[in-house]
C-alpha positions in Angstrom: 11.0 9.7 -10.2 7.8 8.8 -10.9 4.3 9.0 -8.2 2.3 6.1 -7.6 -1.0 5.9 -5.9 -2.1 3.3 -3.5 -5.8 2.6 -3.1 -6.8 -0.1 -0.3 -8.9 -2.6 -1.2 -9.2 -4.8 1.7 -9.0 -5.5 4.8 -5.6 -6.0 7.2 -7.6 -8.0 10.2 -7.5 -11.4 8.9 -3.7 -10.9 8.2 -0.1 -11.5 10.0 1.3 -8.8 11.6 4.0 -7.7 9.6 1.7 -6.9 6.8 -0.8 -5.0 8.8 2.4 -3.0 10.2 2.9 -2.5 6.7 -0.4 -1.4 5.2 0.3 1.6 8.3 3.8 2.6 7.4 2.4 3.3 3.7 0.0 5.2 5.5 -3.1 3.2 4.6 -5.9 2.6 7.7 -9.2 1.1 6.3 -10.3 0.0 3.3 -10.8 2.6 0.7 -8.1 5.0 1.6 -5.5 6.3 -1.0 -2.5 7.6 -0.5 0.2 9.3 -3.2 3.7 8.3 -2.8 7.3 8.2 -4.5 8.1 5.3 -7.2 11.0 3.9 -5.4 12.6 0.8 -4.3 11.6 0.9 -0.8 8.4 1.8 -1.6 7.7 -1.3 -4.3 8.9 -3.4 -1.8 6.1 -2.5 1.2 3.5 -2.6 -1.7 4.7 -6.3 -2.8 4.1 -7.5 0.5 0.5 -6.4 0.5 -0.1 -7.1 -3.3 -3.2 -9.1 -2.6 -4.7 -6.2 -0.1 -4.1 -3.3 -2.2 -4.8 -2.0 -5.9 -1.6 0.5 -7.6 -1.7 2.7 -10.2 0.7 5.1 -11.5 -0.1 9.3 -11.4 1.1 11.3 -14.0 
């Protein structure tokens, strides 16, 4: 499987809890902060849920 990097781009205050929740189990806490994961299905999923806070691009 593949790596993908998660940059994020703005901020979780103005947002509902669940995503917030989520922006911390991908290990993201303020804006600018990157982190390297696995491309899988679990993953995808967390970063669909916070497509409008967060930028993705894929490490090779």
């Amino acid at each position: 499987m593949g790596r993908i990097k998660v940059t994020q781009l703005r901020s979780k205050v103005a947002n509902i809890p669940s995503q917030r929740e989520t922006l911390r189990t991908l290990g993201l806490k303020r804006i600018g902060d990157v982190v390297v994961k696995e491309d899988r299905p679990e993953i995808r999923g967390m970063i669909y849920a916070v497509r409008h806070l967060v930028k993705v691009e894929e490490v090779k």
